[in-house]
MDAnalysis code that builds the backbone (N, CA, C; Angstrom):
import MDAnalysis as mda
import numpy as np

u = mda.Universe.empty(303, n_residues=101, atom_resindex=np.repeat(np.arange(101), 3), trajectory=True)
u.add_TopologyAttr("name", ["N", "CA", "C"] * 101)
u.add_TopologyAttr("resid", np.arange(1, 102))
u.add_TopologyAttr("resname", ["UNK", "UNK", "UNK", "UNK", "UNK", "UNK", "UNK", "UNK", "UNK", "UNK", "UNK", "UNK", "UNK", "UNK", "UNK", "UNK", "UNK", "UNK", "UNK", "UNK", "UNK", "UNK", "UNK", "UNK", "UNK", "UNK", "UNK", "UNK", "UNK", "UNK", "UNK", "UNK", "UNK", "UNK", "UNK", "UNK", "UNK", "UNK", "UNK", "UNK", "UNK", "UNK", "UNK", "UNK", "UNK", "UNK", "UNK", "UNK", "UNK", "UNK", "UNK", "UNK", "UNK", "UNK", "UNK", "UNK", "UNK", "UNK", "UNK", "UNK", "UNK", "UNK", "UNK", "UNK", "UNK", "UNK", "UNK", "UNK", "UNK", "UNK", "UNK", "UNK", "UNK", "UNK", "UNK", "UNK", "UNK", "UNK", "UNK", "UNK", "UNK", "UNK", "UNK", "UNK", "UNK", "UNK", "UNK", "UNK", "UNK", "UNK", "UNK", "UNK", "UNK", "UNK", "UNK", "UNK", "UNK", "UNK", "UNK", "UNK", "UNK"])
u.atoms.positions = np.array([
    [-176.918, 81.913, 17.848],
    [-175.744, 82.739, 17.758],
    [-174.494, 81.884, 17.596],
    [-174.438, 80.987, 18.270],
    [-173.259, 80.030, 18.017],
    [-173.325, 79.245, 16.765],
    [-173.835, 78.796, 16.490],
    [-173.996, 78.048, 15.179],
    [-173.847, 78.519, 13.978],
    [-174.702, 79.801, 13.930],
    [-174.395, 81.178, 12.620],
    [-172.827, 81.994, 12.600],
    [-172.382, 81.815, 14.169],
    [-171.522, 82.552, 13.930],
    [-170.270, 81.032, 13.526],
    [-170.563, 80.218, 14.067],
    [-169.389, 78.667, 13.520],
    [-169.440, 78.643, 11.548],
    [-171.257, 79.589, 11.400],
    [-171.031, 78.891, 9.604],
    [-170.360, 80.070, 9.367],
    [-170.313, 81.153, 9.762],
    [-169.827, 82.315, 8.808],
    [-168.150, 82.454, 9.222],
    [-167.680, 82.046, 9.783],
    [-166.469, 81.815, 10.089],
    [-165.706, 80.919, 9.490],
    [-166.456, 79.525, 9.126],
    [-166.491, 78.385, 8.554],
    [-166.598, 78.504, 6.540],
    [-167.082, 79.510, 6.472],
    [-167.283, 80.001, 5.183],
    [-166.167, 80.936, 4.793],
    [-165.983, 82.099, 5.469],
    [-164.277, 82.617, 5.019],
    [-163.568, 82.114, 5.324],
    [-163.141, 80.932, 5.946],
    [-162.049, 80.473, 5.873],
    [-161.789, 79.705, 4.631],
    [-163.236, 78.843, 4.044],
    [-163.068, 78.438, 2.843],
    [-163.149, 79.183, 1.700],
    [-162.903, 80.197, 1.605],
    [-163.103, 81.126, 0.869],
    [-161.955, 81.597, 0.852],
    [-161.248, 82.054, 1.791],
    [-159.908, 82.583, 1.664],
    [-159.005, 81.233, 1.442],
    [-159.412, 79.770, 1.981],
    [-158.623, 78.323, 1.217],
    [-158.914, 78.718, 0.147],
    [-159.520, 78.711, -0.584],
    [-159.982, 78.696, -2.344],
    [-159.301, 79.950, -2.808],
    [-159.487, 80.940, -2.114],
    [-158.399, 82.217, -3.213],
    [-156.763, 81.953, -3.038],
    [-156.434, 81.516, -1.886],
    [-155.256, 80.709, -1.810],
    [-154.624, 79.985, -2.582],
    [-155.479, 79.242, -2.776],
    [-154.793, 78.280, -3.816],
    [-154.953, 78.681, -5.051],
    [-156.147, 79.214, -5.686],
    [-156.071, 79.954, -6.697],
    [-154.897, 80.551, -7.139],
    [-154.436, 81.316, -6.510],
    [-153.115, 82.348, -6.193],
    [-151.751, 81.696, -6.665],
    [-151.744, 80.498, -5.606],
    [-150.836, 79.486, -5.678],
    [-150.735, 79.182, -6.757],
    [-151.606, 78.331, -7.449],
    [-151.700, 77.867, -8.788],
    [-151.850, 76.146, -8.626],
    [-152.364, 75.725, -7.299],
    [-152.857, 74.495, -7.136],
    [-153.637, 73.953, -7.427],
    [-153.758, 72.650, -7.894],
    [-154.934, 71.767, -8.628],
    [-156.052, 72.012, -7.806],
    [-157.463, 71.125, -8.783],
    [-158.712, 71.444, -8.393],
    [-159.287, 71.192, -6.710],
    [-158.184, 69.567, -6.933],
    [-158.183, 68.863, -6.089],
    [-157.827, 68.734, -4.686],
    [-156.372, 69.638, -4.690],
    [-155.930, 70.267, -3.696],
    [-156.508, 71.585, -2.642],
    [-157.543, 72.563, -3.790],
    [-157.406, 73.692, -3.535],
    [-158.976, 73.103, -2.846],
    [-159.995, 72.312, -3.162],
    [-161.271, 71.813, -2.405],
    [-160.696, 70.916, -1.521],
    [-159.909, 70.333, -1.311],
    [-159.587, 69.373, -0.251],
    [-159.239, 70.308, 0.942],
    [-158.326, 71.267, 0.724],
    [-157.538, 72.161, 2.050],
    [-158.483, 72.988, 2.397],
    [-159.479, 73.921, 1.392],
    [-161.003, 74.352, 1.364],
    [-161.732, 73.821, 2.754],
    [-162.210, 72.868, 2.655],
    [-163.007, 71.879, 3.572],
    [-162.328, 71.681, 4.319],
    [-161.507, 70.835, 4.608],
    [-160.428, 71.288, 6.053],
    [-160.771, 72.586, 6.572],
    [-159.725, 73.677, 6.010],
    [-159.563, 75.107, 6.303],
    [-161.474, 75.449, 7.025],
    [-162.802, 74.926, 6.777],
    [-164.348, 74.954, 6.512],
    [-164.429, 74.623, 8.099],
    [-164.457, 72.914, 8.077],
    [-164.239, 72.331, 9.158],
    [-163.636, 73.105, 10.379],
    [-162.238, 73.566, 10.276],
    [-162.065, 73.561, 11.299],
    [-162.253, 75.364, 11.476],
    [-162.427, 76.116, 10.912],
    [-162.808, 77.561, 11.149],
    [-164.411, 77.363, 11.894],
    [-164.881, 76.414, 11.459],
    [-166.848, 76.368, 11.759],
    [-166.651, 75.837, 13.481],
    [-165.699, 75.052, 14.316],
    [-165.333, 74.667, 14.859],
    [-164.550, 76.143, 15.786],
    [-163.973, 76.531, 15.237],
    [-163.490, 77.892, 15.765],
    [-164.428, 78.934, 15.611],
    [-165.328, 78.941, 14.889],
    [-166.221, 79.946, 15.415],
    [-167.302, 79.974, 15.970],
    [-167.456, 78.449, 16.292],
    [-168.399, 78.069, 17.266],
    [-168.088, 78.202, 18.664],
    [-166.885, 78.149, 18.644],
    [-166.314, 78.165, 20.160],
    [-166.151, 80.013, 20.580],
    [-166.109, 80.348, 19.707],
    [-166.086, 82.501, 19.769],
    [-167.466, 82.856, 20.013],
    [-168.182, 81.619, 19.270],
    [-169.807, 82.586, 19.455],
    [-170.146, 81.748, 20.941],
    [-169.972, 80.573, 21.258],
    [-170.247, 80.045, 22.721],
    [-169.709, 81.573, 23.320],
    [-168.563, 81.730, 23.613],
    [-168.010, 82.693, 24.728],
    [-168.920, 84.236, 24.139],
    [-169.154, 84.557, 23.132],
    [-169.906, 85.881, 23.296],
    [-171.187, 85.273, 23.495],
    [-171.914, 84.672, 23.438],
    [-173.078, 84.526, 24.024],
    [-173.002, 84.199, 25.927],
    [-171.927, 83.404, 26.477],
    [-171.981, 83.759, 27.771],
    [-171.523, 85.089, 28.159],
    [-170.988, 85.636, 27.800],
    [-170.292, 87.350, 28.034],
    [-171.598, 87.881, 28.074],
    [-172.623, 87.921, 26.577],
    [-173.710, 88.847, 27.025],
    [-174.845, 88.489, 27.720],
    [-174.770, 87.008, 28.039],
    [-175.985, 86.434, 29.176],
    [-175.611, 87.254, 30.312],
    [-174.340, 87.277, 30.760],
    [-173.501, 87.790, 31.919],
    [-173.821, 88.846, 32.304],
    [-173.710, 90.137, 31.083],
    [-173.626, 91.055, 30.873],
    [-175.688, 91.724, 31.138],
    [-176.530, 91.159, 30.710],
    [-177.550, 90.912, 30.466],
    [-178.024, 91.202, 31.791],
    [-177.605, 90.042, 32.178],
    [-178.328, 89.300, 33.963],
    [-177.770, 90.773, 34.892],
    [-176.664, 91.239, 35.000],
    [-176.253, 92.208, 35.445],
    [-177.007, 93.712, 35.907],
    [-177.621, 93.586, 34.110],
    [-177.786, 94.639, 33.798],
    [-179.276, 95.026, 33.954],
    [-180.114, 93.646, 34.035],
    [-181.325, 93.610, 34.738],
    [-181.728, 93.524, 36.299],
    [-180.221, 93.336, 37.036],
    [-180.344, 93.143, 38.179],
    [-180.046, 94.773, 38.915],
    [-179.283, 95.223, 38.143],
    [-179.396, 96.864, 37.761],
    [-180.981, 97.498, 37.659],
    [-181.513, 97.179, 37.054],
    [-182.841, 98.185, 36.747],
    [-183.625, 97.574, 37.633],
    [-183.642, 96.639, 37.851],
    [-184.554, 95.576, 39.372],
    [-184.273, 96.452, 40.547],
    [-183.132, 96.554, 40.854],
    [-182.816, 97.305, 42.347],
    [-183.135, 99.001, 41.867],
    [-183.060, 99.497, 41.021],
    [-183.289, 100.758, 40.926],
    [-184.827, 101.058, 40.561],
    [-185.455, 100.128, 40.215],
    [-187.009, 100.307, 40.426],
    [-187.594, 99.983, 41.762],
    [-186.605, 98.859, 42.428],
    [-187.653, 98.899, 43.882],
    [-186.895, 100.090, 44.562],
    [-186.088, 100.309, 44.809],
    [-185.332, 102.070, 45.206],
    [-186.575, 102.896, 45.014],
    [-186.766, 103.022, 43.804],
    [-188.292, 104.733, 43.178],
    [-189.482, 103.914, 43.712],
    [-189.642, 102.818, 44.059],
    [-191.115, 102.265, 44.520],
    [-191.188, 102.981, 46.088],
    [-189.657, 102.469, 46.923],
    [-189.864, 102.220, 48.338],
    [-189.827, 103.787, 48.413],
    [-189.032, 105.060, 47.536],
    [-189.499, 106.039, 47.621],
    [-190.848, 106.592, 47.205],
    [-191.101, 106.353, 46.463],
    [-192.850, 106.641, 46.506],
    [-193.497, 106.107, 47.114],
    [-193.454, 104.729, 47.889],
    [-194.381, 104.198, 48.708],
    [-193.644, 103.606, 50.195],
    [-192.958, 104.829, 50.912],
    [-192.153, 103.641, 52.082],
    [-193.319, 103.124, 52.723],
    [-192.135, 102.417, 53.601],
    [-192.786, 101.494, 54.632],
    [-193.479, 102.091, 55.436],
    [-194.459, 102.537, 55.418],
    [-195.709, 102.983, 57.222],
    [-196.096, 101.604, 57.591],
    [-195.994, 101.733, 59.141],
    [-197.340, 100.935, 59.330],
    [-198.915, 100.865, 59.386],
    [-199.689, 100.460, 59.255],
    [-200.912, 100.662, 59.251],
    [-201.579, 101.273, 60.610],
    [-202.330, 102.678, 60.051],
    [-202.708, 102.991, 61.510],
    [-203.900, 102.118, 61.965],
    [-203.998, 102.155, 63.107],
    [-205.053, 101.192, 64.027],
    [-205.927, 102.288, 63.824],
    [-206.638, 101.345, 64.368],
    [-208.369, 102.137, 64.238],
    [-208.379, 103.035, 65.474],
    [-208.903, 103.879, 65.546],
    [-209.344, 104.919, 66.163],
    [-210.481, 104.741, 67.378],
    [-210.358, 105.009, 68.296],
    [-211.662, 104.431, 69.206],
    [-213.234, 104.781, 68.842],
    [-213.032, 105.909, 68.041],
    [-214.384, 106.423, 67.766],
    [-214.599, 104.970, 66.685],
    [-214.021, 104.822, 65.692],
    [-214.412, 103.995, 64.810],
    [-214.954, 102.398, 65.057],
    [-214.622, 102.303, 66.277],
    [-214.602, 100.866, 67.105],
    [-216.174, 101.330, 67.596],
    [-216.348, 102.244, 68.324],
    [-217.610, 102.490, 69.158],
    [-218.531, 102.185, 67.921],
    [-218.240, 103.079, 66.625],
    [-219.497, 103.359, 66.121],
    [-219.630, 102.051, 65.413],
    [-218.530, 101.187, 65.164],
    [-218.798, 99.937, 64.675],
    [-219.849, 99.030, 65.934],
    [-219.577, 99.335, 66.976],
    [-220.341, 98.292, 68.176],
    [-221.504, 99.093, 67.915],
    [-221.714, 100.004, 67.949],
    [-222.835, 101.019, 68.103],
    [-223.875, 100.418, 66.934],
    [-223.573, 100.054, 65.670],
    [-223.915, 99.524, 64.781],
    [-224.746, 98.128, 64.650],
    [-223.814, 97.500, 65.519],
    [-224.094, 96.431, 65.408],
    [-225.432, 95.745, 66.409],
    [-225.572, 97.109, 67.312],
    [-226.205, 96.981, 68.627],
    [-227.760, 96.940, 67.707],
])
């Protein structure tokens, strides 16, 4: 995301250098020299826009899973609260000894 968004940023800017000068009526030389500059430093500026939207939606992301995390154990602990386990029953103890006898 950062890198794609540094070339495509990096690309209209040289693009709008080049119709610029076009416009102007500046040599070949001028109008690819300020081009590449204008390239350079837009790819540079839109690397630094796509860094910050990619931490915004990590941010945004982590949030938003920590969201559906707590609201699934919420519908778990309601469908399954906490009991404790019942103990065994005395009959069940006898007939286990009884068994074993």
């Amino acid at each position: 995301m950062v890198r794609g968004t540094g070339a495509q940023v990096g690309l209209l800017a040289f693009a709008v250098a080049v119709l610029a000068g076009l416009t102007a009526g500046n040599s070949a030389t001028a109008i690819l020299t300020r081009g590449l500059v204008a390239m350079v430093v837009g790819s540079l500026a839109g690397q630094a826009a796509g860094w910050a939207a990619k931490q915004v939606l990590r941010d945004h992301l982590q949030r938003k899973k920590v969201e559906i995390d707590r609201q699934h154990l919420d519908a778990i602990q309601i469908v399954e609260p906490d009991e404790p386990e019942p103990e065994e029953s005395p009959s069940a103890v006898e007939a286990g000894e009884a068994g074993q006898a």
